[in-house]
C-alpha positions in Angstrom: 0.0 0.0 0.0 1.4 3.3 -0.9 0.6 7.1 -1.6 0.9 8.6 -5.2 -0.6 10.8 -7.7 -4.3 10.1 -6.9 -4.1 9.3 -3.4 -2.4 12.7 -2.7 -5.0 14.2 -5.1 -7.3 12.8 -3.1 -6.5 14.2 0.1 -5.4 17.9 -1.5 -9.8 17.7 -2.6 -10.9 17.0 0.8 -9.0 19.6 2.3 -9.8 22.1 -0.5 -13.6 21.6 0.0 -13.0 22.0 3.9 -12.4 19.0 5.1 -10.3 19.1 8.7 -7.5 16.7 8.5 -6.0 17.5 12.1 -6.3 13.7 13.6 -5.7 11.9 10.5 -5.8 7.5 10.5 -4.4 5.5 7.6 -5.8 2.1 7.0 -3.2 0.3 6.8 0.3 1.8 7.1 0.9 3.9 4.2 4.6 4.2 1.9 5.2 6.8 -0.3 5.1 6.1 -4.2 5.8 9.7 -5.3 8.1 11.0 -8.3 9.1 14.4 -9.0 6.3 14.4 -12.1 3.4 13.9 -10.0 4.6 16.6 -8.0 4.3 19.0 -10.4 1.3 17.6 -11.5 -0.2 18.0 -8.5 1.3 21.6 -8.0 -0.1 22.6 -11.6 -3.2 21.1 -11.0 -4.3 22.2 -7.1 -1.8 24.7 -6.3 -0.6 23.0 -3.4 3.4 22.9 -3.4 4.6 19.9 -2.2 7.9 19.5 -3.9 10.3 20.2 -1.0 9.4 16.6 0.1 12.0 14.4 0.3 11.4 11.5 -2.4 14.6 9.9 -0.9 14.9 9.6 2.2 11.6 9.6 3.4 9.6 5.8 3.3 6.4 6.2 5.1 3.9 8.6 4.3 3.3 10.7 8.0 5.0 13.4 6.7 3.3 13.9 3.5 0.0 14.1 5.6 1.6 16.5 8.0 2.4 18.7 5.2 -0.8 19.0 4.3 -2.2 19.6 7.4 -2.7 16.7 9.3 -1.9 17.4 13.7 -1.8 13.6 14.2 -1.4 10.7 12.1 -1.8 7.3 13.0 -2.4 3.8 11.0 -4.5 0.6 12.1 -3.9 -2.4 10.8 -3.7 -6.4 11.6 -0.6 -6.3 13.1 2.0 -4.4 14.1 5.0 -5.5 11.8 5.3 -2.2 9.6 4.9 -0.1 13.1 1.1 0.3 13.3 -0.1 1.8 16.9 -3.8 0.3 16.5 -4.6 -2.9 15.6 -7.9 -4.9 14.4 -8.9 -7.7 12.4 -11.2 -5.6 10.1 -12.8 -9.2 9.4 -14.3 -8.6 12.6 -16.8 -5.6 14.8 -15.0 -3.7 17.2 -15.6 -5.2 20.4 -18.5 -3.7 21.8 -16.6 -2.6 25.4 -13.7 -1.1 23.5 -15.8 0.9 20.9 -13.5 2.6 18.2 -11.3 5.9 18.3 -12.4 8.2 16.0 -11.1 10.6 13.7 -11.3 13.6 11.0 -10.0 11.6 8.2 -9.7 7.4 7.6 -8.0 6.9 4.7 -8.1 4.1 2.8 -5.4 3.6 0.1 -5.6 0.3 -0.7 -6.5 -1.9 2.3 -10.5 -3.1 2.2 -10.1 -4.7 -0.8 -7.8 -7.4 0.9 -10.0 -7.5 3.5 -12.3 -11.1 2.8 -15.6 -10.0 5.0 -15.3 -6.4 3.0 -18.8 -4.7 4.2 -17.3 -5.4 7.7 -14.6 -4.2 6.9 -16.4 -1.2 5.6 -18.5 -0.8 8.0 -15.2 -0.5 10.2 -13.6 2.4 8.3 -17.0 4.3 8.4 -17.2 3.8 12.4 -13.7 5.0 13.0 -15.1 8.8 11.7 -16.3 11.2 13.6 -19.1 13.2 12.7 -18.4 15.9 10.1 -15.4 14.4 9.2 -14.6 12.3 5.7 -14.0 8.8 4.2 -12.2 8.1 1.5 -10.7 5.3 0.1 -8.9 4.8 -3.4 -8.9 0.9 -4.4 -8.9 -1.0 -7.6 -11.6 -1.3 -10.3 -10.7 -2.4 -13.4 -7.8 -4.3 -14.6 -6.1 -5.8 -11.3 -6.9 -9.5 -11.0 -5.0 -10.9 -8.2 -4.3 -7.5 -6.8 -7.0 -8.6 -4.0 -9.6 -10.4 -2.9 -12.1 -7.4 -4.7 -12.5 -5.2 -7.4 -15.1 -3.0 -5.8 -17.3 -0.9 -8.2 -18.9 2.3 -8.1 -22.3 0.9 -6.7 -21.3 -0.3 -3.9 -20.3 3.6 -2.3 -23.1 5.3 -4.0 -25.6 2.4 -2.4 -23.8 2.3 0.8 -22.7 5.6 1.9 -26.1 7.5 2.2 -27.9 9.5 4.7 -29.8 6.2 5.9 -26.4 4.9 7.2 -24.9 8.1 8.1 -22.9 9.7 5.0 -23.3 11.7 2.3 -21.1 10.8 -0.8 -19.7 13.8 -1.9 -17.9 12.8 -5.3 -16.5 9.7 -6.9 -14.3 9.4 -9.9 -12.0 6.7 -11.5 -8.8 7.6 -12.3 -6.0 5.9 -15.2 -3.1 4.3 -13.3 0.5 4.7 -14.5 3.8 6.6 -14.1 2.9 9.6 -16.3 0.5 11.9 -14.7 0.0 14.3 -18.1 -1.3 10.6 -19.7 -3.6 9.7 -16.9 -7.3 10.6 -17.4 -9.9 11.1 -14.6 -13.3 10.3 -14.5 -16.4 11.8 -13.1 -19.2 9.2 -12.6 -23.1 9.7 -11.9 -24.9 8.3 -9.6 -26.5 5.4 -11.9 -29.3 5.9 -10.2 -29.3 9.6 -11.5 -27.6 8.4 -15.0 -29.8 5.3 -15.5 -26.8 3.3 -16.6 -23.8 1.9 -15.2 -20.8 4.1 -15.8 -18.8 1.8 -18.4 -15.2 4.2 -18.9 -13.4 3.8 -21.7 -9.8 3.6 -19.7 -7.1 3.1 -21.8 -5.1 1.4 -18.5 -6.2 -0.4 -14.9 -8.6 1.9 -13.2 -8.6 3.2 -9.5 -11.7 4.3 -8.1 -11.9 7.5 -5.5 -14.3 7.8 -2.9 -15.2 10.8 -0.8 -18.0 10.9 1.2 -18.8 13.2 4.7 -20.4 11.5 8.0 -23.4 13.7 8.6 -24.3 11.6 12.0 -23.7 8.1 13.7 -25.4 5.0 12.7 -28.3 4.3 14.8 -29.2 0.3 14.3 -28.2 -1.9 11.8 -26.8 -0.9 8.3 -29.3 -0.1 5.6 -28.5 -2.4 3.5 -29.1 -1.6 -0.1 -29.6 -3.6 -3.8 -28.3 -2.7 -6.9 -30.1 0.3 -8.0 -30.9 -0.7 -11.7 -32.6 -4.0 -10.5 -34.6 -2.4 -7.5 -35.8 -0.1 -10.5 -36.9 -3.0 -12.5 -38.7 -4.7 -9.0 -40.4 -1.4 -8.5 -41.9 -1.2 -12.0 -42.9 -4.3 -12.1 -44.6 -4.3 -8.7 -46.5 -0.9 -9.8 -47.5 -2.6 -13.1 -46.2 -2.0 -16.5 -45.2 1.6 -17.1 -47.7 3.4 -19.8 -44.7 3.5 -22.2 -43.9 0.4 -22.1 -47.4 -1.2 -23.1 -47.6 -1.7 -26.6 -51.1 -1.7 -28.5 -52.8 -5.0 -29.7 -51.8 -3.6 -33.3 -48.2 -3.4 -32.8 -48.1 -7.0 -30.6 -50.1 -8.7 -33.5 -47.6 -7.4 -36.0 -44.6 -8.4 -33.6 -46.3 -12.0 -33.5 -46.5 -12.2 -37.4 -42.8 -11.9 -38.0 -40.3 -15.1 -37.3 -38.0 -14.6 -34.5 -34.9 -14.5 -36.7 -35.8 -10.7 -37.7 -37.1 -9.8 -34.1 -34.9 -10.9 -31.9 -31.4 -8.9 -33.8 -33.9 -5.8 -34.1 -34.7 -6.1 -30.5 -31.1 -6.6 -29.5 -30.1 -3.6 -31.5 -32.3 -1.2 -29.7 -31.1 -1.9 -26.5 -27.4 -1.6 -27.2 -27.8 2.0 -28.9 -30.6 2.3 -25.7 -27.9 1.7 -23.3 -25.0 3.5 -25.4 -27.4 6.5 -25.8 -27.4 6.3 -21.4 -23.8 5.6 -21.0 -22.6 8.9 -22.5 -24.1 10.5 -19.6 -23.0 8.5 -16.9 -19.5 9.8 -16.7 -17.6 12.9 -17.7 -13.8 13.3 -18.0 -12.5 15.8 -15.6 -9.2 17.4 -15.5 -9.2 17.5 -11.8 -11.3 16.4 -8.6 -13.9 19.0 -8.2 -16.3 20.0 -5.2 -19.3 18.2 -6.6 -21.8 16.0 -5.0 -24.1 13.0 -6.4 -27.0 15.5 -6.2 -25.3 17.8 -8.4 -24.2 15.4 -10.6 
């Protein structure tokens, strides 16, 4: 697990939109993976300077976080062999008589995906913020078989972190991975919910996926647990009946019935691809940077 281009990016956003990073936790204890380019990418790109810091001498990533604001910085993790101060199976609930520390920022850069029982492990990382502080969490999402146990996708943060268990998810992107930050593009996604499709990117390399969400309060009860948003659609309308559109008159079902499947099945097929192409154009939107935008604005 380690910090580069879009993790740092990631943190620069939160604290640009006003997040407080004083008491800072990694998931996990984070290295640096940081080259004089992304530097001045990230200088030209969020005016933050960071190019005083050391690339060479420095391993862990405390005093990148400390430049950018952060009081305190600590890591959990499952042991303590790369110098972790707390330590949790994130398989498991904290124990309920030694409830969680909590702080302004968790950062995930790379750790729930290995986690096997992940919406634990989520649930975890979520319980460790205090209110009106931030989540966020880069991981894999296209193109890293074998990096993890998981590939999570956009749906699961735009299902998960809402009001009902606390958040508010406050953007979401997915960014190019590679060494050459002028040659890495970033994506905007919609809520597909909002969009009506699922955000299919046309990334030219593996994808990371960047989450930032606020808590707004703590989680009274158990988790809300939510389904994907496309299929609870397709339950609703069909348990409200057939949508006016969608019935079609005895005309046009006689004249379907007349013709031999071999004609109506490719025209069928047809219309939904350019149906779903038509949607997909909207669901994302490259970006030249992370922007102060939530999924209601999207």
């Amino acid at each position: 697990m380690a910090v580069g281009l879009w993790e740092t990016a990631l943190v620069m956003h939160a604290r640009r939109t006003g997040a407080g990073l004083t008491d800072f936790l990694m998931l996990g204890r984070q290295s640096l993976a940081l080259s004089p380019a992304m530097l001045e990418h990230l200088f030209a790109c969020y005016d933050t300077d960071l190019r005083g810091v050391d690339l060479n001498t420095q391993t862990w990533a405390e005093p990148l976080f400390e430049q950018l604001g952060a009081s305190r910085v600590e890591s959990l993790d499952f042991s303590d062999y790369e110098g972790a101060r707390l330590i949790h199976d994130m398989n498991r609930p904290w124990p309920e008589s030694h409830p969680p520390e909590q702080f302004d920022v968790v950062f995930d850069g790379g750790t729930l995906e290995h986690v096997f029982n992940l919406p634990q492990a989520l649930l975890n990382a979520m319980d460790l913020v205090r209110p009106g502080g931030c989540l966020l969490s880069v991981s894999p999402a296209d193109g890293w078989l074998g990096h993890g146990f998981y590939q999570p996708q956009p749906e699961l943060f735009f299902r998960f972190l809402t009001p009902e268990n606390g958040f508010r998810l406050d953007g979401l992107w997915l960014a190019e991975f590679g060494p050459a930050p002028a040659k890495s593009r970033l994506f905007r996604l919609k809520d597909p919910a909002v969009s009506g499709c699922r955000p299919l990117v046309p990334g030219r390399r593996p994808l990371v996926m960047l989450v930032h969400a606020t808590k707004l309060a703590e989680r009274t009860g158990a988790p809300a647990w939510p389904g994907q948003s496309n299929y609870t659609a397709m339950w609703n309308e069909a348990a409200g009946g057939a949508s006016p559109q969608r019935r079609a008159s005895w005309l046009k079902r006689l004249f379907k019935a007349a013709l031999p499947d071999g004609i109506t099945l490719p025209v069928k097929r047809w219309r939904q691809r350019r149906h779903h192409a038509r949607l997909a154009r909207n669901a994302w939107q490259e970006v030249h940077r992370l922007e102060s935008t939530t999924t209601e604005a999207t």
